[in-house]
C-alpha positions in Angstrom: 126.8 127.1 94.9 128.4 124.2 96.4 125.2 122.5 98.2 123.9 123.1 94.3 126.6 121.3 92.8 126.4 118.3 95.3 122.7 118.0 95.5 121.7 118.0 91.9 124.2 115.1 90.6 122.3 113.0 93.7 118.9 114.0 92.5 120.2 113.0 89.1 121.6 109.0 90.0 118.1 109.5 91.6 116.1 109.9 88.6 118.2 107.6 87.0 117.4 104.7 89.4 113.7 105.5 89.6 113.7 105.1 86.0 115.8 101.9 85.5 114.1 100.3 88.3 112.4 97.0 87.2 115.1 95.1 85.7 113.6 91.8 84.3 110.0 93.3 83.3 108.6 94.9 80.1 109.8 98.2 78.9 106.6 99.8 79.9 106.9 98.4 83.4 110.3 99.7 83.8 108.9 103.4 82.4 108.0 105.3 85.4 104.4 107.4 85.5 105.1 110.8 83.8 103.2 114.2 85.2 102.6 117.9 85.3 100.9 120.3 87.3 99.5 124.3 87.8 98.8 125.7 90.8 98.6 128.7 92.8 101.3 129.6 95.6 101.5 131.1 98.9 104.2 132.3 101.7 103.4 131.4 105.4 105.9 133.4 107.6 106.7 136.5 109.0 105.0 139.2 106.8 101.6 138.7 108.3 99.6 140.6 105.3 96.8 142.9 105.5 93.8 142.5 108.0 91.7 139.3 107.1 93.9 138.3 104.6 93.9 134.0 104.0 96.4 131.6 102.7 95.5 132.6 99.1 94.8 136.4 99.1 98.8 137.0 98.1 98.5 133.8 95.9 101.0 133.4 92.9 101.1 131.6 90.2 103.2 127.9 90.0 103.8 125.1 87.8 106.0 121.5 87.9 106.7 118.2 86.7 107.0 114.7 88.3 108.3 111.6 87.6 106.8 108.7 89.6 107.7 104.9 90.4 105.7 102.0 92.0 108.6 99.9 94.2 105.8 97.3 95.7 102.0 96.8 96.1 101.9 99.7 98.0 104.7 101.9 98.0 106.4 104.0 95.7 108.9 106.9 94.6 108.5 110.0 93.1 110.9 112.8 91.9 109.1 116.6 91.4 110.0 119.9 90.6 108.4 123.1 91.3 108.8 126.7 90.0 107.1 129.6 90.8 106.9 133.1 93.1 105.9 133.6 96.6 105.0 137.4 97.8 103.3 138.8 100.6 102.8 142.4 101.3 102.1 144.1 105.0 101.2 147.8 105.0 99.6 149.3 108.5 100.7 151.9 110.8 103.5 150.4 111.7 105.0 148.0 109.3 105.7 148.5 105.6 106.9 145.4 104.1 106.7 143.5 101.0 107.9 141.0 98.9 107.7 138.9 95.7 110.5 135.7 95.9 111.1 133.2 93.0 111.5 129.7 93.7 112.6 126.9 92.1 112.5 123.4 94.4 113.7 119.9 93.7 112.8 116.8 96.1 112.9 113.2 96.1 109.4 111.2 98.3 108.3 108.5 99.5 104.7 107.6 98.2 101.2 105.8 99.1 98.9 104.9 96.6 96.1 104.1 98.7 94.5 102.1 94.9 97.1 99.4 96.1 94.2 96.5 96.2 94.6 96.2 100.2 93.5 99.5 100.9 91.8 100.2 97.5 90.7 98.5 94.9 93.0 99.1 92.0 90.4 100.1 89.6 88.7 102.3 91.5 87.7 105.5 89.9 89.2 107.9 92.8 91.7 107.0 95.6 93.6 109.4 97.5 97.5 109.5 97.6 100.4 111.0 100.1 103.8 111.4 100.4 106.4 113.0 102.5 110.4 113.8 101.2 113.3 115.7 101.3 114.6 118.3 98.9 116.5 121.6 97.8 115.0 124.9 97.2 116.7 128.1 95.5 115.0 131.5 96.1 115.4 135.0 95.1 113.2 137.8 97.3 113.0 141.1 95.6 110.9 143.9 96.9 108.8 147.1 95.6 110.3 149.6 97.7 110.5 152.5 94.8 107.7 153.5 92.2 108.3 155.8 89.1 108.6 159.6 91.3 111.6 157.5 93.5 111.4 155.8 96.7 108.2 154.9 98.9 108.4 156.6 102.0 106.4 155.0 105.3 104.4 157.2 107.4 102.6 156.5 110.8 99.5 157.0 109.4 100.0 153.8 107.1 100.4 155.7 103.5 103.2 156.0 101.6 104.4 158.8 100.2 106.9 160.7 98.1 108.8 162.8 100.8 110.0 161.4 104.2 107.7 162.5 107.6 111.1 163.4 108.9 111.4 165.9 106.3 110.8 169.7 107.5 107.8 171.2 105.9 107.3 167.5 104.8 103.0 167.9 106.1 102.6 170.1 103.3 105.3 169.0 100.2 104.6 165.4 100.5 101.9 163.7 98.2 100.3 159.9 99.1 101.9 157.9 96.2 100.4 154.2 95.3 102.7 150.9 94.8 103.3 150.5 91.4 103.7 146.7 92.7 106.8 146.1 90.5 109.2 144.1 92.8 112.3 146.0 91.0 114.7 145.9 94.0 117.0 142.8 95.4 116.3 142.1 99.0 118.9 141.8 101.6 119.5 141.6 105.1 121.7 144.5 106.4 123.7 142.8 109.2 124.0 139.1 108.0 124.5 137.7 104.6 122.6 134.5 104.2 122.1 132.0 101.6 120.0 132.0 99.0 119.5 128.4 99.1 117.6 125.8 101.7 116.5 122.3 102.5 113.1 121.7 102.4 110.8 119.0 103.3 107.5 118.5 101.4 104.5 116.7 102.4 101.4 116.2 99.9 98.2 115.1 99.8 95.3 114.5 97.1 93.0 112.7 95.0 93.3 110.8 91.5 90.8 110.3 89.4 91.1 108.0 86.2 90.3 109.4 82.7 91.6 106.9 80.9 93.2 103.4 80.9 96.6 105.2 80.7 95.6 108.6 82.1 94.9 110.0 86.0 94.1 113.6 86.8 95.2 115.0 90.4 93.9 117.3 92.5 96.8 118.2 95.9 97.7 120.0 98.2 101.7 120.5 99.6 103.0 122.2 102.6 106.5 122.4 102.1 108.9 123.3 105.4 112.2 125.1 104.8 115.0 125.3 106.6 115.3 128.9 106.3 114.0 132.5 107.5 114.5 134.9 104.9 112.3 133.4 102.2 111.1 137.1 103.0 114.4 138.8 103.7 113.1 139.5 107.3 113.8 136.6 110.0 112.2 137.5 112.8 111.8 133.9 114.6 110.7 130.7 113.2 111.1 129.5 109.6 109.0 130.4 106.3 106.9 128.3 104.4 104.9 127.6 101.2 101.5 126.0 100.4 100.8 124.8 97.3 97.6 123.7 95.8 98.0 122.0 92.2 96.2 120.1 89.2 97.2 117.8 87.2 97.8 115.4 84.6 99.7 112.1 85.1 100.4 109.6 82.2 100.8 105.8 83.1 102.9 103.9 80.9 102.5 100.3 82.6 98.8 100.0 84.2 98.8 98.2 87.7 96.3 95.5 85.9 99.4 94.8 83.7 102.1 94.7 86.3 100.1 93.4 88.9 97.2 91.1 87.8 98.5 89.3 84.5 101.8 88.5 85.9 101.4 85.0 86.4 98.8 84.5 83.7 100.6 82.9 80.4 98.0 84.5 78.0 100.4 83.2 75.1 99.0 79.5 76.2 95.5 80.3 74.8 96.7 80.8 71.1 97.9 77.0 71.6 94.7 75.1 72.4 93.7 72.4 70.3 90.4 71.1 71.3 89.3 68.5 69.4 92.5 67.2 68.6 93.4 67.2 65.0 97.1 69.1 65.3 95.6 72.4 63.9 94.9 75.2 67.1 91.8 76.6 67.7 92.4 79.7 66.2 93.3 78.3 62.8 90.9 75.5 62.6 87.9 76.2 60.4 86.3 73.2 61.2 85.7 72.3 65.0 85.4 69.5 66.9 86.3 67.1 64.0 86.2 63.3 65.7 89.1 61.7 66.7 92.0 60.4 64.4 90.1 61.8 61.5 92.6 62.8 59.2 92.5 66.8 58.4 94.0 69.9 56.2 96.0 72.9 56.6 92.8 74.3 58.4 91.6 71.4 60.4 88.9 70.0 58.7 88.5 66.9 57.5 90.1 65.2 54.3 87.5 65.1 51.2 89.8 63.3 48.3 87.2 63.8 45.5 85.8 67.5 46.6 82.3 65.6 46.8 81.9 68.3 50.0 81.5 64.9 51.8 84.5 64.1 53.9 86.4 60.6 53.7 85.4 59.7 56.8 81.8 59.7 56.0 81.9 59.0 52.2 80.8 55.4 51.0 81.8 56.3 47.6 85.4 57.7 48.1 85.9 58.3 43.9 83.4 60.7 43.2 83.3 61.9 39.7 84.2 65.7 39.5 81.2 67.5 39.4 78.5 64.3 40.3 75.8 65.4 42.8 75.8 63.0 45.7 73.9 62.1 48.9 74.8 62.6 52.3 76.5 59.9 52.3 79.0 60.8 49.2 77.0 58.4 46.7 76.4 59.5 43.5 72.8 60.4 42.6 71.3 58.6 39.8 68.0 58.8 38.0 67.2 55.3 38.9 67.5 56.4 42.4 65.7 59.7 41.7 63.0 57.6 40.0 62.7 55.1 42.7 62.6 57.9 45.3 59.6 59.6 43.8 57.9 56.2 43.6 58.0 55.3 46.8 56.4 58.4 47.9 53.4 57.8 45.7 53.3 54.3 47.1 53.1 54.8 50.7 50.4 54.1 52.5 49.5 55.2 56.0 47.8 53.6 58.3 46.0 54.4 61.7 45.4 52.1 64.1 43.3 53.9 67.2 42.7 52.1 70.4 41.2 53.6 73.8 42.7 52.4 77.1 39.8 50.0 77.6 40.8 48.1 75.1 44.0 47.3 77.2 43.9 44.8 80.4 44.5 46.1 83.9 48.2 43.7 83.6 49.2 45.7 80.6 48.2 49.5 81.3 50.1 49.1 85.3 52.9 47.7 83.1 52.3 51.0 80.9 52.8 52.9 83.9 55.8 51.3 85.6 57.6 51.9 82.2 56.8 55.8 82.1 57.5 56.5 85.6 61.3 54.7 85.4 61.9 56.9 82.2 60.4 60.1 84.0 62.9 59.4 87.1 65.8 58.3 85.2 68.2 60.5 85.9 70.1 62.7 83.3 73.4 63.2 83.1 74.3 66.8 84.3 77.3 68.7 84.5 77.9 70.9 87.6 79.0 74.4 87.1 81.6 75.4 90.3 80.0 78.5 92.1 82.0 81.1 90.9 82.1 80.3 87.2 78.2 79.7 87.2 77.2 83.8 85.9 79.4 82.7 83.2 76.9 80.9 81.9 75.1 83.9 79.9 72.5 81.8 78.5 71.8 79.3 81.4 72.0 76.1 79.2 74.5 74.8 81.9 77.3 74.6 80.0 80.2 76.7 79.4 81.0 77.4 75.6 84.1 78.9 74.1 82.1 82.2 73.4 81.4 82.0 76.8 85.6 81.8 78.2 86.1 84.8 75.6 83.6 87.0 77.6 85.1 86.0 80.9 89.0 87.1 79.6 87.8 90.4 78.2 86.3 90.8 81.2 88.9 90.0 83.6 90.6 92.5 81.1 88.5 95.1 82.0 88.5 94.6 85.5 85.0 93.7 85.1 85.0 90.5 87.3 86.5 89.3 90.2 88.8 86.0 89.2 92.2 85.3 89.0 94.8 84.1 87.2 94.5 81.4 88.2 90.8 81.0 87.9 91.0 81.8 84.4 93.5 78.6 84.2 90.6 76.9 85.7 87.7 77.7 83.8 89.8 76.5 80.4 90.6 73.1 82.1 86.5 72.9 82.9 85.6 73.7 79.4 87.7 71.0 77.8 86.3 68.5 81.1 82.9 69.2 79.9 
């Protein structure tokens, strides 16, 4: 009772440190990963079983929780706890023994995620994981040594029956009985009183598999060494063990994109471009790229005094009346200019003048020529994508656009592309260099 008293306030300032580890980051990222698990059970020790038996053919039933905390790129801690029965039963010419223990075990690990990005790639669908700890078991062994017609009595032949061999007369009275298998009877040894209680330490192994951004499922394995013998109430050399093969469901309240990735990425930056200039940001201005120390509204396009849908800027008649129909250039439309419109097209007159290259001298077509060929070769001003922004460029026009930068965020989002942080800092100080 005392080693129970004294362990279980250290696993608690344990807990308590895994989960207030972080001081300085977002709630989520303080939060440690939450989990739970079902498995089957099994005793390795000194009850060997029956003939062929495995690791699993005296399999019970077993169940847990875990708390779990990266502390690095790599490393990390975990807290578990494990309940669940052990049992193993040995009947032969010379043996009768059996068993069926409860357990209940507490331990504090040390943990590699191999999906650390040096080993793994963090969004890798499947990585494997391992740990190693220290921690405190309870345990209970009871055994079936009675059924409902009183106790089982061992005979050399390897049944059980009713009435002791040693019995007079006990060839003909006795009667084969079978195990009821109902572990009714505490276990004890009868020359030493030991405790009930033991240091363990586990080791596990497995593989995690994502299901969702927030969600892993885990298939392990645990061998877990004790530090006692009488797991089975027999101690006969050596200490007993347990196997323990689990699944499970762990929930991730911080992602390693979002603790790891982002963190020196100021995403709140991007809400505060303003591209073209006009004091309104990007993501409030209706009207884009409006040309420099052009006067704007409350939604960044330009000022239009007399609603003529023809901003000041451009408008050669500034005082339109409400309601006039103007040209592009803000004028009001009259019917004298309609008029004179429509007369001018009936007036026009087109006219072809066709000449043949033979009608030019030698002088003037090599001049012809000299002309064409500088304005072929001329060369055009192009802008050079950087190599590793160039499959940005969806639709190969050589030039990244805003839609463009989107895609390559959500993607880095997604895990979808290789940059950084910083290269994302990059490509928005390229698109406003353009």
């Amino acid at each position: 009772m005392t080693k129970t008293n004294t362990f279980l306030p250290v696993l608690f300032a344990l807990l308590i440190t895994t989960i207030s580890y972080g001081q300085g980051k977002s709630s989520l990222e303080k939060m440690p990963s939450i989990g739970g698990h079902i498995g089957v059970l099994s005793y390795m020790g000194d009850v060997s079983g029956s003939k062929g038996s495995t690791v699993y053919t005296y399999w019970r039933p077993g169940y847990g929780f875990y708390l779990e905390k990266k502390i690095g790129s790599i490393f990390g801690v975990s807290v578990n706890g494990l309940f669940g029965k052990v049992s193993k039963s040995q009947l032969d010419e010379s043996v009768f023994r059996n068993f069926e223990t409860s357990i209940m075990n507490f331990d504090v690990n040390l943990l590699l995620d191999f999906d650390n990005g040096k080993l793994i790639n963090q969004t890798s669908v499947f990585a494997p994981y391992f740990s190693i700890g220290f921690g405190y078991l309870s345990f209970d062994p009871k055994g079936d040594l009675k059924g409902a017609s009183g106790n089982y009595y061992h005979w050399d032949d390897g049944t059980l029956r009713d009435v002791a061999q040693s019995t007079p007369g006990s060839d003909t009275l006795s009667n084969i009985v079978i195990r009821d298998y109902t572990y009714e009877s505490s276990l004890k040894d009868s020359t030493k009183s030991y405790a009930k209680t033991s240091f363990t330490v586990p080791i596990r192994f497995g593989l995690k598999f994502k299901m969702a951004r927030n969600l892993d499922a885990r298939i392990g394995v645990a061998y877990i060494m004790t530090f006692t013998d009488y797991l089975d109430n027999y101690a006969t050399g050596g200490n007993d063990n347990m196997f323990y093969t689990s699944f499970g469901l762990q929930y991730n309240f911080a992602t390693s994109e979002s603790s790891g990735k982002y963190k020196d990425f100021d995403f709140s930056e991007l809400d505060k471009v303003d591209s073209d200039g006009d004091g309104i940001k990007d993501v409030e201005d209706l009207c884009q790229n409006t040309p420099p120390s052009v006067k704007v509204d409350n939604v960044g396009c330009p000022i239009d005094t007399d609603k003529d849908k023809v901003p000041d800027y451009l408008d050669k008649e500034p005082n339109t009346a409400s309601g006039a129909l103007v040209n592009a250039e803000g004028v009001t439309i009259t019917d004298e200019m309609i008029a004179e419109q429509a007369s001018q097209k009936d007036s026009v007159k087109t006219e072809r003048r066709v000449f043949k290259a033979d009608d030019l001298s030698k002088e003037e077509m090599d001049a012809i020529m000299q002309d064409y060929e500088k304005a072929s070769n001329a060369p055009a001003a192009v802008v050079t994508i950087p190599e590793k922004y160039k499959a940005l460029d969806l639709d190969k026009d050589n030039y990244i656009s805003a839609k463009e930068v989107t895609n390559a965020i959500d993607m880095f989002f997604d895990g979808e592309n290789n940059l950084t942080a910083k290269d994302l800092h990059q490509l928005i100080d390229f698109y406003f260099e353009q």
